[in-house]
C-alpha positions in Angstrom: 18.3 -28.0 24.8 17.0 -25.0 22.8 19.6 -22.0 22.7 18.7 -18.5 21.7 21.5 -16.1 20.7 20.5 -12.4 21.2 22.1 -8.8 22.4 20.9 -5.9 25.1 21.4 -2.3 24.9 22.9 -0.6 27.5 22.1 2.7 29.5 21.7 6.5 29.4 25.2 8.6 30.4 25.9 12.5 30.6 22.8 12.7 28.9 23.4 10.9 26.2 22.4 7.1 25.4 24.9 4.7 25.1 24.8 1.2 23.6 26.8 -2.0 24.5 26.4 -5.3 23.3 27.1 -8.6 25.0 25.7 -12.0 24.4 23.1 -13.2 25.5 21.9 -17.0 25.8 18.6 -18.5 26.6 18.7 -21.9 27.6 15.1 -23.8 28.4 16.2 -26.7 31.0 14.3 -30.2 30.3 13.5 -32.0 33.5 16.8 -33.1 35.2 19.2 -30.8 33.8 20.7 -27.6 35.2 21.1 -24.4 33.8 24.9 -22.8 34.4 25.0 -18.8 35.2 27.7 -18.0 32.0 25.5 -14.7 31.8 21.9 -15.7 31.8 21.0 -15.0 35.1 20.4 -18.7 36.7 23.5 -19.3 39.5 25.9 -22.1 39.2 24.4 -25.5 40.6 21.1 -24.4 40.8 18.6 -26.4 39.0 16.0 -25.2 36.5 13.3 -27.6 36.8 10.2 -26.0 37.0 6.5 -27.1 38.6 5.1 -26.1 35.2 4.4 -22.9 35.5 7.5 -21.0 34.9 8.8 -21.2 38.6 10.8 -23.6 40.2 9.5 -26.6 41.7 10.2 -25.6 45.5 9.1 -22.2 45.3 6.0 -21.8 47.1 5.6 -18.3 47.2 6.5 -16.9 43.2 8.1 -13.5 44.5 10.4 -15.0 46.2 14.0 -15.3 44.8 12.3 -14.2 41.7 16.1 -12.2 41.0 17.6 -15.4 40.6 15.4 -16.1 37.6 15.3 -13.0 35.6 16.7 -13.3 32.3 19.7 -10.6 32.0 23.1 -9.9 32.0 25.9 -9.8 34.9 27.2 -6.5 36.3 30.3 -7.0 35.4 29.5 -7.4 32.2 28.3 -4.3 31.4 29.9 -0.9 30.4 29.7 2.3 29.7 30.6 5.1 27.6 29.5 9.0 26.5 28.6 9.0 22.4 27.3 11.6 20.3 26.3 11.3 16.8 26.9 13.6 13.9 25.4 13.1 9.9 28.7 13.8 8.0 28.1 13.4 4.2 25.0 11.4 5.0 26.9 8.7 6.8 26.0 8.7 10.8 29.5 8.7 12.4 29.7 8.3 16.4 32.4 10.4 17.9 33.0 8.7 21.3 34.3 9.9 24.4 36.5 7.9 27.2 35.3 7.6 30.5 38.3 8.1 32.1 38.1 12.2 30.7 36.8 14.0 33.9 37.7 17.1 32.4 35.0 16.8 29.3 31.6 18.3 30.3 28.2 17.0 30.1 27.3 19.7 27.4 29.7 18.6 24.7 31.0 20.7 22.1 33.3 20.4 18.8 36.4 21.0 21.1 35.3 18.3 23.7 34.9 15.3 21.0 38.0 12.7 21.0 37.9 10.1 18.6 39.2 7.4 20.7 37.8 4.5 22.6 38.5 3.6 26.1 38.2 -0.2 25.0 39.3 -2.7 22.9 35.8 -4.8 23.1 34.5 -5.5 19.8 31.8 -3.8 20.5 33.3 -0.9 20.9 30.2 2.2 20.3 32.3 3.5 17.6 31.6 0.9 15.9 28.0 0.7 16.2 24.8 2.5 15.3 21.0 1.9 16.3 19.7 -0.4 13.9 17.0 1.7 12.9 18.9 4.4 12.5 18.5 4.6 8.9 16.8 7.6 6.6 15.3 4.6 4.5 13.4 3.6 7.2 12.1 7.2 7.8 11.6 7.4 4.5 9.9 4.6 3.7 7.9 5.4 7.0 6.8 9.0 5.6 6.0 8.0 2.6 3.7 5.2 4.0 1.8 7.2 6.3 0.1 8.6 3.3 -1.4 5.6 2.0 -2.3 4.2 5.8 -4.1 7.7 6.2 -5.6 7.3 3.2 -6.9 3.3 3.3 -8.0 3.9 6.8 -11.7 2.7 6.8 -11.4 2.0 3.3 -13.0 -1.2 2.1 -10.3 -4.2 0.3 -11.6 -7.1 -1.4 -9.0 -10.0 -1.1 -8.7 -13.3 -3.2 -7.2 -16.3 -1.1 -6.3 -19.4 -3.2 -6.2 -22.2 -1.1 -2.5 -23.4 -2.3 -1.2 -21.5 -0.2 -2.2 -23.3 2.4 0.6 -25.6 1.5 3.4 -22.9 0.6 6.3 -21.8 2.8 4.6 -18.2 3.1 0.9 -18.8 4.6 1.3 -17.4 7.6 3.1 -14.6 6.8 0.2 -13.4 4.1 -1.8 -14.5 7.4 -0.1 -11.6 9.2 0.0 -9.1 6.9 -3.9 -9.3 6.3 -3.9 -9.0 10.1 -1.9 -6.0 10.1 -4.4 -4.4 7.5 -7.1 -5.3 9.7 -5.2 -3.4 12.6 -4.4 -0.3 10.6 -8.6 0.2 10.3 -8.8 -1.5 7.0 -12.1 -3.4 6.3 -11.7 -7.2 4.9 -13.3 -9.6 3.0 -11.9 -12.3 1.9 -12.9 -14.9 -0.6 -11.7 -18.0 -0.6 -10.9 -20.2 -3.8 -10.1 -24.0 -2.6 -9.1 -25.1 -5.7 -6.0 -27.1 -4.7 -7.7 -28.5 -1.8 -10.6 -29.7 -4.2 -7.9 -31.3 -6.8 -6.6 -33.3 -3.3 -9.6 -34.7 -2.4 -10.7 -35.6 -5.8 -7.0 -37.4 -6.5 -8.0 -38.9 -2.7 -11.7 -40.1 -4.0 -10.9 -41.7 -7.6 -13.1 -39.2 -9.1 -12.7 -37.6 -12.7 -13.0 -33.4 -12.7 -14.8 -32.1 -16.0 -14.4 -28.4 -17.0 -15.5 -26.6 -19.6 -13.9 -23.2 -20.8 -12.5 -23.4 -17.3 -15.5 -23.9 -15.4 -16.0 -26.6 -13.5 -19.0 -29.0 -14.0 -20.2 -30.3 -10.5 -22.4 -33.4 -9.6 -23.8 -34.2 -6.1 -20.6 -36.6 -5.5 -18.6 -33.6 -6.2 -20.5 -31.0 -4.1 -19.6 -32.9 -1.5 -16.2 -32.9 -2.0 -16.1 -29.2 -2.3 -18.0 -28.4 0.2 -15.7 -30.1 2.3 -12.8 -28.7 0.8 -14.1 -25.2 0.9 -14.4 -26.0 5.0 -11.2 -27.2 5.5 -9.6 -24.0 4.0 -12.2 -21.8 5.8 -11.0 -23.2 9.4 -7.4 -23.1 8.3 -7.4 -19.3 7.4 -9.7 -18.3 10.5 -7.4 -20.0 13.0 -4.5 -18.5 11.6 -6.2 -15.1 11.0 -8.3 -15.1 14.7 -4.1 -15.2 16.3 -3.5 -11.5 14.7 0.1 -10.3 14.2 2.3 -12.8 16.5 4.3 -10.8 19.1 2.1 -7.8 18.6 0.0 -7.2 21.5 -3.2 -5.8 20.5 -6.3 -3.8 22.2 -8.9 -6.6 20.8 -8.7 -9.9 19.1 -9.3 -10.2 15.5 -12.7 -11.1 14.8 -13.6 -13.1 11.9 -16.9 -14.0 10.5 -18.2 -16.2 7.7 -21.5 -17.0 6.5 -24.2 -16.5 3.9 -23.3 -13.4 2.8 -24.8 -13.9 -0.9 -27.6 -16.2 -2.5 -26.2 -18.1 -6.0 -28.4 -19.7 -9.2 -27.7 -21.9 -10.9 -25.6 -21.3 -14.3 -27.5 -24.4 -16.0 -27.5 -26.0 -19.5 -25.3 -24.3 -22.3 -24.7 -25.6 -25.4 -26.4 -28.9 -24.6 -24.4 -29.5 -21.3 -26.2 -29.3 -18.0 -23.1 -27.4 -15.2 -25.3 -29.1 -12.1 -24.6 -27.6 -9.2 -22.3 -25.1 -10.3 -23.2 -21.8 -10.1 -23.0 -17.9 -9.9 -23.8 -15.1 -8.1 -27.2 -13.8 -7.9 -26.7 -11.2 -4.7 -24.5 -10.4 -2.4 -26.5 -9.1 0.9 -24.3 -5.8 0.4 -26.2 -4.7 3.8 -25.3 -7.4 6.2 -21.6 -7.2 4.6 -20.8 -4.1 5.8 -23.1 -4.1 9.4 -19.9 -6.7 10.4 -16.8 -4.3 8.6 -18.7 -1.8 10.8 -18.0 -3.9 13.8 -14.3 -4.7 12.7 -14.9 -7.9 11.6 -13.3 -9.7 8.8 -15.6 -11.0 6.6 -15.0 -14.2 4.9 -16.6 -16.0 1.9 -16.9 -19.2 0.4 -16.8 -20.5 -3.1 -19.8 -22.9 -1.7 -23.4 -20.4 -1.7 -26.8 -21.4 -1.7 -30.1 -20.2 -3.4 -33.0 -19.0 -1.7 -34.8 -22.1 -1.7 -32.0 -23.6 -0.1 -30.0 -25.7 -3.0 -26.1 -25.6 -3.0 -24.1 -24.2 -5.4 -20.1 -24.7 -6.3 -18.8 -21.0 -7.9 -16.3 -19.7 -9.3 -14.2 -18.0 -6.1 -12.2 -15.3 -8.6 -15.6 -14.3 -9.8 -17.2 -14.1 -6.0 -14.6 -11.4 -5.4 -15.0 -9.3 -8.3 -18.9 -9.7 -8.0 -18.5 -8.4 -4.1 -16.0 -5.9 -4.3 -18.1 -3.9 -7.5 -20.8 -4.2 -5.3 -19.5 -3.2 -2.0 -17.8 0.0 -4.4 -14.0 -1.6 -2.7 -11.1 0.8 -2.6 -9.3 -1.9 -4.0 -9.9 -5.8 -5.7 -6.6 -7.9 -5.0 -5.5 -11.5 -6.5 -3.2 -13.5 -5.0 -1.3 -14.6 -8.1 1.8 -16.4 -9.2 4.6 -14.9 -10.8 2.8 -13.0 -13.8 4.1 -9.8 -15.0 3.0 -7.1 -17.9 6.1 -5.3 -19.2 7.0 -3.0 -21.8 8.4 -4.4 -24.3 10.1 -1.3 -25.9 11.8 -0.7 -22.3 12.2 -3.7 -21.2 10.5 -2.7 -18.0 7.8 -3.9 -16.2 4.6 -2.1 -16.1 3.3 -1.0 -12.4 0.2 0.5 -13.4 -2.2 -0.1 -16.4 -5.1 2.0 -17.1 -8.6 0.5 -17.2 -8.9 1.1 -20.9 -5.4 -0.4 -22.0 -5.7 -3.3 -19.9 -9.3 -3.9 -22.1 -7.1 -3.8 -25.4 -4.3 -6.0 -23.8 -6.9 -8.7 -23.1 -8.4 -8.4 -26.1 -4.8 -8.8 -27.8 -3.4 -11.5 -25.7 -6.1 -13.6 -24.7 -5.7 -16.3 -26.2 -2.2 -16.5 -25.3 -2.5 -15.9 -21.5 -2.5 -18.6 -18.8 -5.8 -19.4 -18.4 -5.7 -18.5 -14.7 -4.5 -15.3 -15.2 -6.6 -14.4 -18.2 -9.4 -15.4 -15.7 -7.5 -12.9 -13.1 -7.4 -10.0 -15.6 -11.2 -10.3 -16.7 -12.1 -10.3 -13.1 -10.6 -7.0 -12.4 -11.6 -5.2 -15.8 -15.4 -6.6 -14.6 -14.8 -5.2 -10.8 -13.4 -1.9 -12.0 -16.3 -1.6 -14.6 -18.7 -1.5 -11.8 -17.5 0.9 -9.1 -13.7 -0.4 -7.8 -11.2 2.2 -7.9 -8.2 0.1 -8.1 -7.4 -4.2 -8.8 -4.4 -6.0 -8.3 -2.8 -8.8 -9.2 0.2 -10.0 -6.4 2.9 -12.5 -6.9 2.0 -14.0 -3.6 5.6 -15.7 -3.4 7.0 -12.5 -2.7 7.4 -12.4 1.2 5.4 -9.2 2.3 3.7 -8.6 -1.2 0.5 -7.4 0.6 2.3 -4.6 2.4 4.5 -3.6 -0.6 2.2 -3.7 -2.7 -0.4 -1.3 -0.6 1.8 1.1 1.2 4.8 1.7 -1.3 4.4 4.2 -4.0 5.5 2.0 -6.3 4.5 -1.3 -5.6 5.5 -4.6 -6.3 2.3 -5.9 -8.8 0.3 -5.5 -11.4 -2.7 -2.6 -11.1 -4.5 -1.8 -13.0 -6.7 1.7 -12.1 -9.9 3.5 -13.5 -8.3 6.2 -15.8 -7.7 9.3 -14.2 -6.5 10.6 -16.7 -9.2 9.8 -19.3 -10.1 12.4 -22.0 -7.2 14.1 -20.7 -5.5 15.3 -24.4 -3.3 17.9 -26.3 -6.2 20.7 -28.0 -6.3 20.7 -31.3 -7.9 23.4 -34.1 -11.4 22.1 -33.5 -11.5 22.1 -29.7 -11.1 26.5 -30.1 -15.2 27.0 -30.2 -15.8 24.5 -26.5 -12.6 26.6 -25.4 -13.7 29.8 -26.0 -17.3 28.8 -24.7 -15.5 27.9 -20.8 -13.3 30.8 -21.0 -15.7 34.0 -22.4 -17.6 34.2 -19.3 -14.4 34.7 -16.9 -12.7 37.0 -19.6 -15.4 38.7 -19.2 -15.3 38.5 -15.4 -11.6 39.9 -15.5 -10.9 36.7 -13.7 -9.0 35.5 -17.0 -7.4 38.1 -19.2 -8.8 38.4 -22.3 -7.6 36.5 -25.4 -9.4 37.0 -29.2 -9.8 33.8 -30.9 -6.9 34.6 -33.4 -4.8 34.4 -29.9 -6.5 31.4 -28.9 -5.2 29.9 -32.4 -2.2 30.9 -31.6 -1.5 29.0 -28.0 -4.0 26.1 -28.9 -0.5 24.1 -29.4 0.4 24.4 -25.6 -2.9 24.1 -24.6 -4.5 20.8 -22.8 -8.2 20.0 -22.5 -10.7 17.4 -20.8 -13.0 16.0 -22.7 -16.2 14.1 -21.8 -18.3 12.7 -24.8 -17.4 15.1 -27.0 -17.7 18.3 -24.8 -14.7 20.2 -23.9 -14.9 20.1 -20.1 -11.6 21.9 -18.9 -8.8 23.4 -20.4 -5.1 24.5 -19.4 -2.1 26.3 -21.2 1.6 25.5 -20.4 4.1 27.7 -21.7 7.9 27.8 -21.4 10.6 29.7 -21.6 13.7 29.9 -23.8 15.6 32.0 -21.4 14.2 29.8 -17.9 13.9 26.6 -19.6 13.3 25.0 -16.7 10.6 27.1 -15.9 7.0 27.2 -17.0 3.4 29.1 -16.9 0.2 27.5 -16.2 -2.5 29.9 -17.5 -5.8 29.8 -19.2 -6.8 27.4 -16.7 -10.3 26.9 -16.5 -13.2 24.2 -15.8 -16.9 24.1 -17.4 -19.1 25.2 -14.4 -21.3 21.9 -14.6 -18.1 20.1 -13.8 -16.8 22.1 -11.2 -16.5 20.2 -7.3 -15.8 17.0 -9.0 -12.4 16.7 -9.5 -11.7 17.6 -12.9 -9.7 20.9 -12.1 -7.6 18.6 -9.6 -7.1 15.9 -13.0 -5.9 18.3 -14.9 -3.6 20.0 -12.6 -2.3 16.7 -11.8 -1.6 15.7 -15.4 -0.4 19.1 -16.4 2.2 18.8 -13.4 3.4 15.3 -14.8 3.5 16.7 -18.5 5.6 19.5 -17.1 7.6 17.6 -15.4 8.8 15.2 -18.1 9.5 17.9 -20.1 12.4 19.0 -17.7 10.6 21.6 -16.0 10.8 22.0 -12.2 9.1 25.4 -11.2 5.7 25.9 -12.2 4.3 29.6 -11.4 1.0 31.2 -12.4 -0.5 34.6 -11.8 -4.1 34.7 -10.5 -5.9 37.8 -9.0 -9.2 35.5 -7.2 -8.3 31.4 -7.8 -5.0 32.0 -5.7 -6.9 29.9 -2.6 -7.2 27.1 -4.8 -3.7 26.7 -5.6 -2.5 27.1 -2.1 -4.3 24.4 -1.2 -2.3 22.5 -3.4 1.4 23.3 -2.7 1.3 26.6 -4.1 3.3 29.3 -3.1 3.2 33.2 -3.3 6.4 34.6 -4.4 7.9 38.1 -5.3 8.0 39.3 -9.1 11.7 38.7 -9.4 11.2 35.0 -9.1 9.5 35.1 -13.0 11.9 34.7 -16.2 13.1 37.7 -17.3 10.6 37.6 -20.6 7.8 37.2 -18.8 8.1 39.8 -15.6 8.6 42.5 -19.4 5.2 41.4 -20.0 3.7 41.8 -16.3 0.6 43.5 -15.8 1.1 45.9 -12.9 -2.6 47.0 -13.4 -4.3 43.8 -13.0 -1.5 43.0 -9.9 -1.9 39.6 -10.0 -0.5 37.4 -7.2 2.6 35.3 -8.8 2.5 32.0 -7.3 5.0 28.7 -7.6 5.4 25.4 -7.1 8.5 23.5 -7.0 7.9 19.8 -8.7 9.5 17.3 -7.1 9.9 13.8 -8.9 7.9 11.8 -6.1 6.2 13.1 -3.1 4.1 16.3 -3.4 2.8 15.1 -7.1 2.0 11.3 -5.5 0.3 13.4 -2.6 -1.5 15.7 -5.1 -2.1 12.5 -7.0 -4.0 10.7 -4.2 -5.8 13.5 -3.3 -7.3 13.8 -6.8 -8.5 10.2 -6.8 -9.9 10.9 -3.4 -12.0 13.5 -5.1 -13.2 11.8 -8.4 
C-alpha cells in the first residue's frame, strides 16, 4: 500500500488567517483491502475497491455518497486561533491570541496582543510561519521578473547531449526547457547523440575513427547514427510534449522537428576521405522562425541531408552555434560537465568573460583543455562572432542549472558576452584633439560650459572616452571630492553625433557608474540645463543645491541655473537594470 504523508492549512478568523497543521495520510487500497477513517476521510469498515474509475464498485450514480470519499480531515480535528504577524528585526514573529479572550476585538492593537497559546499542540501557530513567507523568495522573485520581461519572445539556442538521457536529472532539464517555453521563450534545440552512438557501436562490434575530434562516418555507421539520433529525438519530445508536470497549462507544448538545414559534405583532407560526415551548408532561417512564431519548439538533429538528397552525420555543437548566429539568438547555451574558468589571483570563479578575453584564453589554453570543452568554447566565440549576444556553458549536473543560470543575476555558469564595454578606456594626452572635436560644438551651444584646451589638459586624468577604430566616439569626466568622498560629478559628458541612438551614451554611463562605484562612491550628481530628460530616464533624480559638497555648490553657477540631479548607486539592482537596458539598446 502506497502512503503519502502531507499537512492542510486551516481557515480565516477575526479577519485574520490562521494556520493549523495536522497529518494527513493517503492510502490507495489494492483490490480486497479496506481503507480505515484515522483522518482520511473513508469510514471504518467501508471498503475502497473501486470499478476503475475512481468510484466505488457499487456506486451507480457518482454524486452520490461522494462526501464519504473526499480526501480531508475530521472536524474534530481541526482548530482555530486569531494571529497577527509583525517583522521585528527582520525576523517574522506571530503574536497569537487565545480563543477563549472575548474581550479582545476584531481590530487588534498593540494593547490587545498576548503572547500566549491556548494550546499545547505542537503545532501551535506561534510556532509557525507560511512557508513562503520569506523576503528571499520576494527577492529572488523581483529580481527575476526583470530578466523574464526581458527574454520574453526572445530567441535561445540550446545544446542537448544525449547522456543525459541516462543521468538522474533528464527530466528535470526536461521541465525547465518547458518552463522557458511557457514564459514566451522561443526554443531550438539541437541534439548531439553522442553517447547513444558510442552504445550502439559497443552493441554492433564496430570500430569509431576520429580525426582531430571529428568523426569519420561510413554507410555502416550512418546507419547507426541515424538511428541513434532517432532514439534521442523521441525520447526528448515525449518528455518535452508532457510540459511542466502538475502545472496545468492553456495549451500543450508543441514540438516539431525536421529539415530545418541542408549539409555538404566536409570531404577529403589531408588525404583522408570524412564519408558521410558533414557540415552545415544553410539553415532555412525562414521556416525556423514561421514555427517559434507559432510556439513551437523547434528541434534539430545531428543527422541533415543535402539537396540532392544524401545524408550527412555533423557535428551537433557546431549545428547550434551555426543556427543560433544565424537566427541572431539572445543566447547560445551548452549543456556541459563540471568546467569552470576562475581567477587565479582570487581564487574565484569567473561568471562572465568578455568576447575578446575568452579569444586570448583559447588561444592560451588550448591545448590544455578537454577536448570537449575546447570544442564548447570555440563554438560560442564562432556564435558570438556572428550576431549572438550572449553563450553559455552549464554544468548540467546542477539540479535547475537552466533556471539559475537565466534568471539570477549572477548565474551559476560560464558566459561569455559580446563586450559592452569595448573601447571603453581611461583618456590619455592624445585623445584631447577627438575630445575637443565632440565637445566644441555644444560649448558653443551653452549646452556644455566651456573649457580651453589647457583645461581640458588638466581634467584629461578623470576623463573616460569610447573609442571605435581609432575615433574618439564619447567621452565623460568623473570628479570627486576630498570633502564628500563619497560623492562624485559626472560632467563633460558627451557623444559624437554619428553615434548618437545607438547606445553608446547608455555604455558609457553604465561603465562610468561601475567605475564610480568601485571607487567607493555612492551618490553620483550632475548639473545639466537641456539633457536632464535623459538622465531621468535613467534613475536620475532632481535635487535641491544643498544636496552638492560644500566645494562644489562655492563654484555653482547661479547664471547658467542648471538643474542638479542625483543618483544613488546601489551595488546590484538599478546598475543590473541600467545594465540590461543598455544591452537591449546596442
Amino acid at each position: 500500500m502506497d502512503e503519502i504523508t502531507g499537512f492542510v492549512v486551516g481557515g480565516w478568523a477575526a479577519g485574520h488567517r490562521t494556520q493549523r497543521l495536522t497529518p494527513l495520510r493517503m492510502c490507495a487500497a489494492r483490490d480486497g483491502e479496506s481503507s480505515n477513517a484515522n483522518g482520511n476521510g473513508v469510514p471504518n469498515g467501508k471498503s475502497a475497491n473501486t470499478n476503475g474509475n475512481g468510484f466505488p464498485r457499487n456506486m451507480t450514480n457518482p454524486s452520490e455518497g461522494l462526501d464519504q470519499f473526499v480526501i480531508g480531515y475530521s472536524v474534530d480535528k481541526l482548530g482555530w486561533c486569531s494571529a497577527t504577524t509583525e517583522v521585528q528585526a527582520g525576523e517574522l514573529a506571530a503574536t497569537v491570541l487565545p480563543e477563549s479572550a472575548p474581550e479582545v476585538e476584531t481590530r487588534l492593537t498593540p494593547e490587545d496582543e498576548l503572547d500566549v497559546c491556548p494550546t499545547e499542540d505542537e503545532y501551535c501557530p506561534e510556532k509557525l510561519t507560511p512557508r513562503v513567507m520569506t523576503p528571499f523568495f520576494v527577492d529572488t522573485f523581483r529580481m527575476s521578473s526583470v530578466y523574464i520581461n526581458l527574454f520574453r519572445d526572445t530567441t535561445f539556442v540550446i545544446h542537448i547531449p544525449g547522456c543525459i538521457l541516462e543521468e538522474p536529472l533528464f527530466e528535470s532539464i526536461m521541465e525547465d526547457l518547458a518552463t522557458l517555453s511557457i514564459i514566451g521563450i522561443k526554443l531550438v534545440l539541437v541534439l548531439g547523440p553522442k553517447r547513444q552512438i558510442e552504445r550502439r557501436m559497443e552493441e554492433s562490434n564496430l570500430e569509431e575513427r576520429f580525426i582531430d575530434g571529428v568523426r569519420i562516418t561510413d554507410e555502416k555507421m550512418l546507419r547507426v547514427i541515424k538511428e541513434s539520433a532517432g532514439v534521442l529525438l523521441f525520447e526528448v519530445e515525449s518528455k518535452l510534449s508532457r510540459g511542466v508536470v502538475n502545472i496545468p497549462t492553456k495549451n500543450k507544448i508543441s514540438v516539431v522537428s525536421g529539415n530545418f538545414y541542408t549539409a555538404q559534405p566536409i570531404g577529403v583532407i589531408d588525404g583522408e576521405d570524412f564519408g558521410h560526415t558533414g557540415k552545415v551548408r544553410r539553415i532555412d532561417v525562414e521556416a525556423i522562425e514561421r514555427r517559434l512564431g507559432q510556439r513551437d519548439v523547434v528541434m534539430l538533429s545531428n543527422v541533415a541531408f543535402s539537396p540532392s538528397g544524401e545524408s550527412f552525420n555533423c557535428q551537433s555543437e557546431h549545428v547550434a552555434a551555426v543556427c543560433a548566429g544565424q537566427l541572431k539568438a539572445e543566447k547560445l547555451i551548452y549543456l556541459g560537465s563540471n568546467e569552470v574558468i576562475y581567477d587565479t589571483v582570487t581564487k574565484s570563479m569567473v561568471p562572465n568573460l568578455p568576447l575578446r578575453t575568452a579569444k586570448e584564453f583559447l588561444a592560451m589554453n588550448a591545448a590544455l583543455l578537454q577536448p570537449t570543452f575546447r570544442m564548447r568554447v570555440e563554438s560560442c566565440i564562432s556564435a558570438l562572432s556572428h550576431g549572438v549576444r550572449r553563450a553559455h556553458i552549464l554544468n548540467r549536473f546542477v539540479d535547475g542549472v537552466l533556471i539559475m543560470e537565466i534568471f539570477h543575476r549572477d548565474g551559476v555558469g560560464i558566459m561569455i558576452s559580446r563586450d559592452l564595454y569595448e573601447g571603453v578606456r581611461p583618456a590619455s594626452i592624445s585623445d584631447l584633439p577627438g575630445i575637443f572635436e565632440i565637445i566644441e560644438p555644444l560649448m558653443d551651444r551653452g549646452v556644455l560650459v566651456a573649457r580651453s584646451r589647457d583645461q581640458l589638459e588638466a581634467e584629461f586624468g578623470s576623463m573616460v572616452v569610447a573609442e571605435r577604430d581609432g575615433m574618439i566616439i564619447a567621452v565623460a569626466s568623473l570628479g570627486t571630492f576630498s570633502d564628500s568622498p563619497e560623492m562624485a560629478e559626472l560632467s563633460c559628458f558627451a557623444v559624437h553625433p554619428q553615434y548618437r541612438r545607438s547606445g553608446k551614451g547608455g555604455s558609457l554611463l553604465s561603465y562610468v557608474e561601475r567605475v564610480a562605484y568601485a571607487m567607493g562612491i555612492r551618490q553620483l550628481f550632475l548639473l545639466s540645463t537641456q539633457s536632464f530628460a535623459w538622465f531621468r530616464e535613467r534613475k536620475f533624480f532632481e535635487v535641491g543645491l544643498d544636496r552638492l559638497p560644500e566645494s562644489r555648490k562655492q563654484r555653482y553657477n547661479h547664471q547658467r541655473n542648471s538643474k542638479v540631479l542625483m543618483k544613488d548607486l546601489s551595488e546590484s539592482d538599478e546598475l543590473e537594470e541600467l545594465l540590461i537596458q543598455v544591452q537591449d539598446e546596442v
